[in-house]
Legacy VTK file of the C-alpha trace (Angstrom):
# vtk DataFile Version 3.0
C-alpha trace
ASCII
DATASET POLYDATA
POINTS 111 float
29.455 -38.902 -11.865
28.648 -36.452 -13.898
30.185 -32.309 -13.733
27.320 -30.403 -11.780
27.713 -26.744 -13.754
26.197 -23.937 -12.244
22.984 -21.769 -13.905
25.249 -19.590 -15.441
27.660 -21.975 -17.061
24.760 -23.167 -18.759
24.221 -19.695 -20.290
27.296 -19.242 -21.134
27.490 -21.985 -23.052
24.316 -21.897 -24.939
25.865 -18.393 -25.685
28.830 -19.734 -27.064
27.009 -22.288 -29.163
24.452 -20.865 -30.589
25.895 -17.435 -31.109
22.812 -15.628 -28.781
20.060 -17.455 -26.478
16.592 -17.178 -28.697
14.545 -19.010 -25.477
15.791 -17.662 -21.981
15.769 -20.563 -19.836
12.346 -22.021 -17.991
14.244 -21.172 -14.853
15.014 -17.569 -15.595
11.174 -16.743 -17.076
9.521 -14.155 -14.792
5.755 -15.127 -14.244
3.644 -12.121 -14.906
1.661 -11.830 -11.578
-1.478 -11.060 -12.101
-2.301 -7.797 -9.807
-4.341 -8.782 -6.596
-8.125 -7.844 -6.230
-8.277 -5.053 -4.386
-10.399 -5.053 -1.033
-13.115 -2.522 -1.806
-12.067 -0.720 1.486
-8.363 0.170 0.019
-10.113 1.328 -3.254
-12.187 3.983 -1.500
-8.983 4.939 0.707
-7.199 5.353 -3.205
-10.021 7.384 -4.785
-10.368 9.405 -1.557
-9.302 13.055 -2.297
-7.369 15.218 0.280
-5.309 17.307 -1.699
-8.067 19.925 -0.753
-7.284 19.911 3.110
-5.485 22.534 4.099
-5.672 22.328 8.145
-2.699 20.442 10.084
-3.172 18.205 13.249
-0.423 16.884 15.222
-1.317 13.539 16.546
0.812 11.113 18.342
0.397 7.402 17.602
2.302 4.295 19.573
5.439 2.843 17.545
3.435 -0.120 16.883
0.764 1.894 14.812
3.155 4.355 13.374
5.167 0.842 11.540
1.898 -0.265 10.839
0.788 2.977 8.605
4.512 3.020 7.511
4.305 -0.424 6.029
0.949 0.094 4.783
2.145 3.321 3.240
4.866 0.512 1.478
2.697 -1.688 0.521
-0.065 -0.230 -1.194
1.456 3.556 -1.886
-1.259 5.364 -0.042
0.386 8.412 1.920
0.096 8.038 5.622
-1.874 11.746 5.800
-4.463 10.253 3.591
-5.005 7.487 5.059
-5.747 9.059 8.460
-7.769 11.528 7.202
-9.903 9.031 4.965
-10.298 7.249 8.642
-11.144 9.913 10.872
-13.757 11.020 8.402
-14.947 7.245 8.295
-15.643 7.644 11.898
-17.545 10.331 12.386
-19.712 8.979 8.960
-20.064 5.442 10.606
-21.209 7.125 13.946
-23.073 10.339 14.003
-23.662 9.863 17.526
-20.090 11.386 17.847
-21.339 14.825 15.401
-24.453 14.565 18.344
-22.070 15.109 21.227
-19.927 17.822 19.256
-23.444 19.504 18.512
-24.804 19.441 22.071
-21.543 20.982 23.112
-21.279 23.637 21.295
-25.013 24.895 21.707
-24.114 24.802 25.535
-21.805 27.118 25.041
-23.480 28.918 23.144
-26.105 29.369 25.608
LINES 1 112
111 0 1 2 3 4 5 6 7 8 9 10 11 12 13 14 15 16 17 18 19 20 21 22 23 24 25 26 27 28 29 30 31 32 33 34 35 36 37 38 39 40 41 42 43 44 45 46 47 48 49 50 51 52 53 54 55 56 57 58 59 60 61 62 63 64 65 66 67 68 69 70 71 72 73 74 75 76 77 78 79 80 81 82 83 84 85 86 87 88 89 90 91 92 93 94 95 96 97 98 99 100 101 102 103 104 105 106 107 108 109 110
């Protein structure tokens, strides 16, 4: 049967024989991945622009969401802060029923 040599003692010895390796290996080629298509929604969350905000809000979040916006935070590089503020001003665009509450109250008070 024949000697089963590792990946490595295969390099070496191409090393050794031909002096240096002018083709690395099929095996050792890294792919170029092509970059994924974005989803249009994490391209508006990129071009989103906070770095005028200035006010603070403490807001608590369960673990499970917190490992969410962590990992999301990992995966695509958007900062948590952004993100939530991108989404909280999503929400008040998507329903302006909400502004129509916050506008009734405060003309009752007013009153």
């Amino acid at each position: 049967m024949s000697e089963i040599k590792t990946l490595a003692d295969q390099l070496r010895n191409r090393i050794t024989q031909q002096g240096a390796p002018n083709e690395v290996p099929a095996k050792l080629k890294r792919e170029k991945k092509k970059p994924p298509d974005l989803p249009p929604i994490l391209e508006s969350i990129r071009a989103y622009d906070n770095r005028e905000h200035k006010s603070l809000v403490h807001v608590r979040f369960d673990a499970q969401q917190v490992q969410m916006m962590n990992h999301f935070k990992m995966a695509t590089g958007v900062d948590v802060t952004k993100l939530v503020a991108f989404s909280v001003q999503q929400l008040f665009d998507q329903h302006p029923e909400l502004k129509t509450i916050i506008k009734q109250f405060i003309q009752q008070i007013n009153l």
